[in-house]
DRENVO-286255 format. One line per field, with one value per residue (C-alpha): residue number from 0; residue in one letter; y, z, x. Coordinates in Angstrom, 2 decimals. Layout:
N
num	NUM	...
residu	a	...
c2	Y	...
c3	Z	...
c1	X	...
This chain:
466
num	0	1	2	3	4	5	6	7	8	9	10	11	12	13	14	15	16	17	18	19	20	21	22	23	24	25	26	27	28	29	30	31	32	33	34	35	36	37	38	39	40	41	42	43	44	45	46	47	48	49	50	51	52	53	54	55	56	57	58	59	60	61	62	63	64	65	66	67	68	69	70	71	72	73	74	75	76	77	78	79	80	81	82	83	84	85	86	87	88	89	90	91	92	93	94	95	96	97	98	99	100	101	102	103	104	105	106	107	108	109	110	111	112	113	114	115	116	117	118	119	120	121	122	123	124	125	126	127	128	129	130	131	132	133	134	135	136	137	138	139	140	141	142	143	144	145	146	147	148	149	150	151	152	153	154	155	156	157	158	159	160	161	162	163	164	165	166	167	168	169	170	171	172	173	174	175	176	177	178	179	180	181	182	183	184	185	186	187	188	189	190	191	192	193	194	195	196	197	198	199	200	201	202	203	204	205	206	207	208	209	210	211	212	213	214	215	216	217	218	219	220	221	222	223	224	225	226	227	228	229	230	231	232	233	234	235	236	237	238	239	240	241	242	243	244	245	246	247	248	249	250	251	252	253	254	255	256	257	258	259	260	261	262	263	264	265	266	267	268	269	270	271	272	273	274	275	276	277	278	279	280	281	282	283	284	285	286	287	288	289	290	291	292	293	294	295	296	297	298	299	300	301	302	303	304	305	306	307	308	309	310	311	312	313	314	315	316	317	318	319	320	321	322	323	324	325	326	327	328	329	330	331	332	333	334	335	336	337	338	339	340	341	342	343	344	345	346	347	348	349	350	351	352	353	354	355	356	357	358	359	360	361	362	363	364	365	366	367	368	369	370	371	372	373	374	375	376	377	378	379	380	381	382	383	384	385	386	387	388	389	390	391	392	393	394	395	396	397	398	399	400	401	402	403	404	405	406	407	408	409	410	411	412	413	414	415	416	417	418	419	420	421	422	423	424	425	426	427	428	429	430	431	432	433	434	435	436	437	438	439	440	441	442	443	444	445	446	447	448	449	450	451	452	453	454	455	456	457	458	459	460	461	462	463	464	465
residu	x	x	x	x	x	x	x	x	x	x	x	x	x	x	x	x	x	x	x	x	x	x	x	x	x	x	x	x	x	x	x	x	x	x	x	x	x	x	x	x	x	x	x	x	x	x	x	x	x	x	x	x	x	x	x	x	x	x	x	x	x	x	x	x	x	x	x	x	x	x	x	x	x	x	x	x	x	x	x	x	x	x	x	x	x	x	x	x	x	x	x	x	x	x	x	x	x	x	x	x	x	x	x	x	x	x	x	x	x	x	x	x	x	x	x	x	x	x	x	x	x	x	x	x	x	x	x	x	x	x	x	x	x	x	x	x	x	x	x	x	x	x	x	x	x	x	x	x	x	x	x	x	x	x	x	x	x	x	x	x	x	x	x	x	x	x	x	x	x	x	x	x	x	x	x	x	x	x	x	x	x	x	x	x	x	x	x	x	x	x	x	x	x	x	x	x	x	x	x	x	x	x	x	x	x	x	x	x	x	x	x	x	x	x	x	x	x	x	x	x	x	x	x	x	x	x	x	x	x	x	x	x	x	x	x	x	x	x	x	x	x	x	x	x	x	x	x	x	x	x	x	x	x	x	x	x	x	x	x	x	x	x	x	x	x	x	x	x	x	x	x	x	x	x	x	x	x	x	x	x	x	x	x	x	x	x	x	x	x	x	x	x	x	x	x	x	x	x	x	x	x	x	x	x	x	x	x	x	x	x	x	x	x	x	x	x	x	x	x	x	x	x	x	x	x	x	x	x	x	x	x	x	x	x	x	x	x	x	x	x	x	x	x	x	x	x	x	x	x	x	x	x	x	x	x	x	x	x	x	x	x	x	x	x	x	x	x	x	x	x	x	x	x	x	x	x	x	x	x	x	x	x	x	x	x	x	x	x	x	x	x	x	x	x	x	x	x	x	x	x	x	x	x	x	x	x	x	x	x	x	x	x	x	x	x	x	x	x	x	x	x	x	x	x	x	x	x	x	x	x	x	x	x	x	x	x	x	x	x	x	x	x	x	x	x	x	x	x	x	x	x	x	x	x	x	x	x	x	x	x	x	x	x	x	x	x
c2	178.04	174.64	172.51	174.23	172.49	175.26	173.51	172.51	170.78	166.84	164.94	161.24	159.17	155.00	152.74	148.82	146.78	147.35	147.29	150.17	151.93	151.26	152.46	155.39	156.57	155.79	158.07	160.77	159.93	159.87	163.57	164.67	165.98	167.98	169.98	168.19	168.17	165.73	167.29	165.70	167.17	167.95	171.21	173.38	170.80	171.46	167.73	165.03	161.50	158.68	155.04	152.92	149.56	147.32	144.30	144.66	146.83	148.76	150.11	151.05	153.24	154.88	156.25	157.85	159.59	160.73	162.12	163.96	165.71	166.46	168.15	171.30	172.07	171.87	174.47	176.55	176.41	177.00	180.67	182.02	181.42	177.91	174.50	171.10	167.89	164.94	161.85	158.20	155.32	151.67	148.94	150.40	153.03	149.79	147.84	151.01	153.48	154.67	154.36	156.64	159.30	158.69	159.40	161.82	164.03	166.52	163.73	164.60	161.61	157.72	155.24	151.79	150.09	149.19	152.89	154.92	155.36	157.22	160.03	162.70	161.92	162.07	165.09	167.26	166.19	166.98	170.38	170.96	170.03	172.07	175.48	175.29	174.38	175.85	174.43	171.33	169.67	165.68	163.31	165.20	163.16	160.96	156.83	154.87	151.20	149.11	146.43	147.86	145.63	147.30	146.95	149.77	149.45	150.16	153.18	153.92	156.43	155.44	154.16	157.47	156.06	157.92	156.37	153.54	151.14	150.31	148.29	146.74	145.14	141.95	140.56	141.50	140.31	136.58	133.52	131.66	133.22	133.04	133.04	135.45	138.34	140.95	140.61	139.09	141.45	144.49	144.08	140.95	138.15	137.19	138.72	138.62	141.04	140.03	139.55	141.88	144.31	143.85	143.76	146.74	148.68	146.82	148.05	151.66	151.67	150.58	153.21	155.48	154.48	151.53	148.75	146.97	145.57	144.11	142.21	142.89	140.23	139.55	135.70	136.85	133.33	132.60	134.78	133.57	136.27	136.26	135.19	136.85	133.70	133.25	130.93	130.36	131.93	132.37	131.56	133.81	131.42	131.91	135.49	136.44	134.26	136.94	139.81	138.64	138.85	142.50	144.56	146.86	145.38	143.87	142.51	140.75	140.23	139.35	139.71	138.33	134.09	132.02	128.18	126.66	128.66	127.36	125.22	124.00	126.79	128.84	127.05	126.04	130.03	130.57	127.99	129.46	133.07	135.33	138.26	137.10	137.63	134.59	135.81	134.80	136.40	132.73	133.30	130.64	132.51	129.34	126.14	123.72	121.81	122.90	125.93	126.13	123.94	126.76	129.83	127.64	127.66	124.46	123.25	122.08	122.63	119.94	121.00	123.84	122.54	120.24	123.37	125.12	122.16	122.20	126.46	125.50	122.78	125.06	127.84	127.05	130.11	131.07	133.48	133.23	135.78	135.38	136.46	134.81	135.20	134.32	134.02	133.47	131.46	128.07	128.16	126.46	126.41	123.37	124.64	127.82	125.60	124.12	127.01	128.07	124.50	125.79	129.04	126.71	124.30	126.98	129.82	132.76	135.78	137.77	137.68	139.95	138.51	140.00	139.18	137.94	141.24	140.06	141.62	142.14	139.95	137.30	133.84	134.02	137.08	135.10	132.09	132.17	130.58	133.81	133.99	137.00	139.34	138.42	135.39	136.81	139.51	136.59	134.60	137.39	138.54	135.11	134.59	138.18	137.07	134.26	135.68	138.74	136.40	134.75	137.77	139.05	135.68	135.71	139.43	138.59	135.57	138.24	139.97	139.34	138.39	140.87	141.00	143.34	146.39	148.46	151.67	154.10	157.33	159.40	158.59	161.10	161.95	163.35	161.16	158.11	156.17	153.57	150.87	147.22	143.77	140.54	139.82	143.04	144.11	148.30	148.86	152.35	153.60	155.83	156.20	159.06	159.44	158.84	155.47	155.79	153.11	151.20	147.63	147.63	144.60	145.85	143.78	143.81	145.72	145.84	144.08	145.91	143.67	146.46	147.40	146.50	148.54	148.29	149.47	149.43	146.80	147.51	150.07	147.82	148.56	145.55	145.00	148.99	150.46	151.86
c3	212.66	210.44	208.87	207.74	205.87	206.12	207.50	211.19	213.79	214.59	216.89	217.22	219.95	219.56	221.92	221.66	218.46	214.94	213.78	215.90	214.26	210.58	211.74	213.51	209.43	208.28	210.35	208.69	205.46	206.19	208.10	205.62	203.22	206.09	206.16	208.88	209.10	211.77	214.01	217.54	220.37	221.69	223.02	219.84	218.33	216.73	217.13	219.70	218.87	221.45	220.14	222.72	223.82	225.82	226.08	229.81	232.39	232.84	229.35	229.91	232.72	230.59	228.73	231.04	232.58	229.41	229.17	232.09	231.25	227.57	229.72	230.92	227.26	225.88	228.74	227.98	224.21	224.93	227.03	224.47	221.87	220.04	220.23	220.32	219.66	221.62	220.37	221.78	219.79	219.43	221.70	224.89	223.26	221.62	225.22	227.66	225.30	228.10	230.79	229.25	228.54	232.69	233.66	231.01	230.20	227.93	225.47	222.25	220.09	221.09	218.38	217.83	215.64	213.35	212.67	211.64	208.42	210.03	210.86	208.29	209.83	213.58	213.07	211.74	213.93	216.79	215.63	215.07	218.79	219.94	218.06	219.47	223.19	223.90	227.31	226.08	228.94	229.45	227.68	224.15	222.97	219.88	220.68	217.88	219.05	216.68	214.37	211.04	208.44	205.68	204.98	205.91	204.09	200.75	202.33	202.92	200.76	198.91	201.63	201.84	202.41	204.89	204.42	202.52	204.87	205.21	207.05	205.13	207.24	205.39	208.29	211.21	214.80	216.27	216.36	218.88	222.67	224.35	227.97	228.61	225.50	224.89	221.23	219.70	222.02	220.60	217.05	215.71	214.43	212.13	208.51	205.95	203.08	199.53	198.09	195.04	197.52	199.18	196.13	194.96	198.49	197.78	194.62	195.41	198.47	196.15	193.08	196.30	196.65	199.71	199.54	202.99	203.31	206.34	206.71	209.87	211.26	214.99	213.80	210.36	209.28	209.85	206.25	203.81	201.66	198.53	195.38	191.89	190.91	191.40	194.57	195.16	198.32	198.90	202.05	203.52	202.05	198.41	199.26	199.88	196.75	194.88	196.09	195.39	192.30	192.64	191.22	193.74	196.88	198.47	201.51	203.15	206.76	208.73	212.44	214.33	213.77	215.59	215.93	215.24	212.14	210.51	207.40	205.34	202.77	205.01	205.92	202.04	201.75	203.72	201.41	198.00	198.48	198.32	200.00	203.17	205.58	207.60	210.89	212.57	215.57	216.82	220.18	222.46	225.61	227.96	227.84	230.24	228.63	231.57	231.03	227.33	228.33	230.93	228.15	226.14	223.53	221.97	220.65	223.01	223.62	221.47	219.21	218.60	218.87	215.91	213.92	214.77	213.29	209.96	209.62	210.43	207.63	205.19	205.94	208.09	208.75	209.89	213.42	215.72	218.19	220.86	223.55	226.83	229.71	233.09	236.25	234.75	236.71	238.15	237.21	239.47	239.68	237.50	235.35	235.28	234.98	231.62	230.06	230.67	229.52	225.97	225.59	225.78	223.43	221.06	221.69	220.53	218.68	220.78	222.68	224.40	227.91	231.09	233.81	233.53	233.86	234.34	231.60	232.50	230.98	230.27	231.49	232.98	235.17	236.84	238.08	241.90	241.39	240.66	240.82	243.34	241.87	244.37	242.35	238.83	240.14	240.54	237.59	235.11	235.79	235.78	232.70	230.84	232.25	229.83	227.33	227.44	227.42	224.22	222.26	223.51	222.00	218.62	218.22	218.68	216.44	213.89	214.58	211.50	209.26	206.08	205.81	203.43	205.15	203.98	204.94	206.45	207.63	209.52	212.20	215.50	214.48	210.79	208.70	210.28	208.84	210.24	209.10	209.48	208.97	207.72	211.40	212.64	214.13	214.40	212.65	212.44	210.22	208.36	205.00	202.67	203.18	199.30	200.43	202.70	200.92	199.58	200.31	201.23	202.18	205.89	208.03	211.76	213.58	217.24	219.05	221.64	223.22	221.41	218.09	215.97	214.31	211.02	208.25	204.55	202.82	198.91	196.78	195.64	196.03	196.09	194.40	193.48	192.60	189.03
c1	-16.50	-17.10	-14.78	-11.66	-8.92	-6.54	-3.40	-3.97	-1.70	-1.59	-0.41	-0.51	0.92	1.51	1.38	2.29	2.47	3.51	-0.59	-0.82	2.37	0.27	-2.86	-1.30	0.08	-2.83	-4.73	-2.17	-3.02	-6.57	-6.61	-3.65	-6.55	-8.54	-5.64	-4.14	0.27	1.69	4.18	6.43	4.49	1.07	1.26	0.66	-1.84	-4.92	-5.96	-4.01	-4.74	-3.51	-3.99	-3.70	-2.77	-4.73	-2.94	-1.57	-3.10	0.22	-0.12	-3.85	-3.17	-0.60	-3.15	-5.38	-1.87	-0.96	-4.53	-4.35	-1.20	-2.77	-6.02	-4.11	-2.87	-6.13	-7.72	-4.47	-5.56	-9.29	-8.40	-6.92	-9.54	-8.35	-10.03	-7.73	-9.70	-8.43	-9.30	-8.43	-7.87	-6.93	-7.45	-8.42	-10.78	-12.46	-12.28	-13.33	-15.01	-17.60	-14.83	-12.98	-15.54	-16.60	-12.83	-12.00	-15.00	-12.94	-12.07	-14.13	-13.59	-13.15	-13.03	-11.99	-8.85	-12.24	-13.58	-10.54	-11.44	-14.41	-12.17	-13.33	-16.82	-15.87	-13.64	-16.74	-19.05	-16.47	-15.73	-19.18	-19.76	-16.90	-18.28	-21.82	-20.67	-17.22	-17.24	-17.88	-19.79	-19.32	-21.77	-20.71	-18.15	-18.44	-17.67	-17.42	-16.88	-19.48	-17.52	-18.89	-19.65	-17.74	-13.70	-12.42	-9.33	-11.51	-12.62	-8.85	-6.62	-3.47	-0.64	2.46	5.45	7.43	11.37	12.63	10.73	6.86	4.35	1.38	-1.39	-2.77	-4.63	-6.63	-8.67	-8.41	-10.30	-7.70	-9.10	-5.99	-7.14	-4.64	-5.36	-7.70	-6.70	-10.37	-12.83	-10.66	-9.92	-12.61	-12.64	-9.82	-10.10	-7.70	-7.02	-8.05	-4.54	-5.07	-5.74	-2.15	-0.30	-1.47	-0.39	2.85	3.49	2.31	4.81	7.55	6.59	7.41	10.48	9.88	12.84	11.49	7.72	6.76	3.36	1.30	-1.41	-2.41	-2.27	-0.62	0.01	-3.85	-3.67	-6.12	-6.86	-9.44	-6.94	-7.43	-8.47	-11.82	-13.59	-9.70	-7.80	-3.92	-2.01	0.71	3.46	2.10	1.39	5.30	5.83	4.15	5.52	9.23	8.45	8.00	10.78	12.40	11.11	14.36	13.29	10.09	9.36	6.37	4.70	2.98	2.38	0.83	2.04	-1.13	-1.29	2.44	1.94	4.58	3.29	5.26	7.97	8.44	8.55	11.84	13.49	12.30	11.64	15.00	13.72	11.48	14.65	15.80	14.00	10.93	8.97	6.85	5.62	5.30	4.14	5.85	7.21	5.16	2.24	0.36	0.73	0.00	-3.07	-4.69	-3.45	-5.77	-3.13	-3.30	-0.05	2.94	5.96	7.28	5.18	6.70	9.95	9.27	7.98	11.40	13.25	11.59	12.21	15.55	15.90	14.47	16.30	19.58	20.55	17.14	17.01	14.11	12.21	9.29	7.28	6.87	4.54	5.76	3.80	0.14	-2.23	-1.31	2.21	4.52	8.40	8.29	6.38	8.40	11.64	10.17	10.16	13.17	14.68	12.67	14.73	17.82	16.97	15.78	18.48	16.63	18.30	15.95	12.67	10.06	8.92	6.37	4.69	1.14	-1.15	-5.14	-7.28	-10.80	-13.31	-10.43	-10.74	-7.14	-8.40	-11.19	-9.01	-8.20	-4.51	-2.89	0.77	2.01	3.30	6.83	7.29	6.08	9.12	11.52	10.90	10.73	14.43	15.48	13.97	15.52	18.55	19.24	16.87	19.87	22.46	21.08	20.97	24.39	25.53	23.57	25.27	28.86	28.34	28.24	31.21	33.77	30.88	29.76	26.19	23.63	22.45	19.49	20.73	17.24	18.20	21.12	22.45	23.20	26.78	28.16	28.88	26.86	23.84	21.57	20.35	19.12	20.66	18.54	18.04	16.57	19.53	19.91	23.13	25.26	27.97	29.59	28.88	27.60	23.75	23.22	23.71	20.13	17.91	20.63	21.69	25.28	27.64	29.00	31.42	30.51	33.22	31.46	28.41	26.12	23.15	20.99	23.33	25.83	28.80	29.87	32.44	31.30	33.78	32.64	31.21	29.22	25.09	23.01	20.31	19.81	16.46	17.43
């Protein structure tokens, strides 16, 4: 049969963070030229891609259930006389590339978050595969897992914006070996973007009509991208400098940072730049030196406090996020106790939190004080419980206030649009949907834990693309 680019059927599925949600569009943009059209479910799909998560083991089993749901489609497809490539991507394809092949012989293609750009590649060689053995017998499949030496986002087409909001990766991998993460065995060593390189996505996303950039990094305040300037190299601070300055992007945020990584480059950002938004995901993972000491994080909790401090005098009205890890090895009820006396002092607009899940071939998995999984029970709902209560409480501070919502799509009902405030916050209301991609002053009319309701107040569009 060969390579056909006559419009075929594609499915991807996402798992975990946001880096997966880029690379997931820009496997649609890559494929988009093989003919390829992305549509909701697996069933009548010509190629399912899953790009996986590896970063708990709960998430990793995930995947091989979803895989064994996808295998009876793909027989289904095969008896009456159509092929369906399944691919696996992402973290644990890069982590258990062989594994998965063992336990799931009828995958054709496994690849890493490094080798996506390969897809053109992979795809022929799997349909190639697939036309000269339609039984396709284990030990066929195609595993690309190597760390090749080239950038793939070079090798990468122009970005597609899909909505009046995008995600631009600047930086990639992780040099800090968090006893706990996967993070540096899955996606490298830390590189960062040449900045010419990430203005010109930025401005491309904006010619398309993108009012929202957000900057993606596993460490993305470990930025240090090549400057235009020769032998010279920008940090993430001077970085969002430069891209408020260009004209129709409205708003800047960032994920994920690292506390180690904060200099007062980026602090001095939230004071000078207009458009980063006054909201900052900084994940502490726990609040006992101890603990922080045996993650192998290396900064304390005061530490971090003092880094709060200074956001917070830069930008008072500044809203902070984080993740938290409760029950990892060696933690006792004091230490557990000090974290929780962190979340009060810091009062967090929201926060992410789990219990410690051993990765293998982490340091964390191979210590013999393991928490059981009673106590990492315990803690945990202790721990959302205030974490809940602290969001609840940043949301009906808001209630009253007018803020700027970028308006993104329809909502469920007639007549209602969501959108986003500065702080993140999933907003609905009704207004006319010319208003999607518009900046509009809304007062807060009703607080959810999860959402916020709003009425429109003016006319008036802010900041409007002309």
């Amino acid at each position: 049969m060969g390579l056909d680019v006559s419009k075929k059927k594609l499915f991807i599925k996402t798992y975990g963070c946001q880096m997966n949600v880029y690379d997931s569009q820009r496997m649609v943009d890559i494929l988009s030229p093989l003919g390829y059209l992305a549509i909701d479910s697996p069933e009548e799909a010509d190629m399912v891609i899953l790009n996986t998560c590896h970063i708990r083991e709960k998430a990793t089993e995930k995947v091989y259930s979803d895989l064994g749901r996808l295998k009876p489609h793909k027989e289904k497809r095969r008896s009456d006389g159509k092929n369906q490539i399944i691919a696996v991507a992402g973290c644990t394809a890069q982590a258990e590339g062989a594994e998965i092949m063992r336990r799931a012989p009828y995958v054709d293609i496994v690849f890493g978050p490094q080798s996506y750009h390969k897809l053109p590649e992979m795809v022929a060689r799997a349909t190639r595969a697939v036309d000269l053995d339609s039984d396709k017998k284990a030990g066929r499949g195609i595993v690309e897992t190597d760390f090749p030496q080239e950038d793939k986002f070079d090798a990468l087409p122009e970005s597609k914006a899909e909505g009046v909001t995008a995600f631009l990766s600047i930086q990639e991998g992780c040099d800090k070996f968090c006893h706990f993460c996967v993070v540096p065995y899955t996606r490298g060593v830390e590189y960062s973007r040449p900045a010419t390189s990430v203005l010109k996505e930025a401005r491309d996303l904006v010619r398309q009509g993108v009012r929202e950039i957000t900057l993606l990094g596993q460490n993305v305040n470990a930025y240090h991208g090549e400057a235009p300037e020769s032998g010279k190299e920008w940090s993430l601070g001077r970085l969002c400098r430069e891209l408020g300055d260009i004209e129709g992007l409205d708003r800047i945020r960032y994920f994920t940072c690292h506390p180690r990584d904060v200099d007062q480059d980026q602090i001095e950002a939230h004071r000078a730049v207009e458009k980063l938004m006054p909201y900052l995901h900084l994940p502490v993972q726990a609040g006992s030196d101890a603990v922080l000491k045996a993650m192998n994080r290396k900064h304390t909790a005061d530490f971090y406090r003092k880094i709060i401090d200074q956001f917070r005098e830069a930008r008072p009205d500044i809203a902070f996020t984080s993740d938290f890890i409760v029950g990892y090895p060696g933690e006792t009820d004091h230490d557990f106790k000090e974290t929780l006396r962190l979340v009060e002092d810091i009062n967090y607009a929201m926060a992410y939190s789990f219990a410690y899940s051993k990765r293998p071939g982490t340091p964390g998995a191979l210590q013999e004080n393991q928490v059981s999984d009673d106590v990492k029970k315990e803690r945990l709902a202790e721990l959302q419980l205030l974490l809940r209560s602290q969001q609840m409480a940043f949301n009906e501070s808001c209630q009253g206030r007018i803020m700027p919502v970028l308006f993104e799509k329809e909502g469920r009902h007639d007549g209602q649009l969501i959108g986003r405030t500065p702080y993140l916050q999933s907003l609905h209301a009704k207004a006319n949907k010319r208003l999607i991609g518009q900046i509009i002053p809304v007062k807060i009319v009703s607080v959810e834990s999860n959402s916020l309701s709003g009425e429109i107040v003016t006319g008036e569009i802010i900041g409007a693309a002309a």
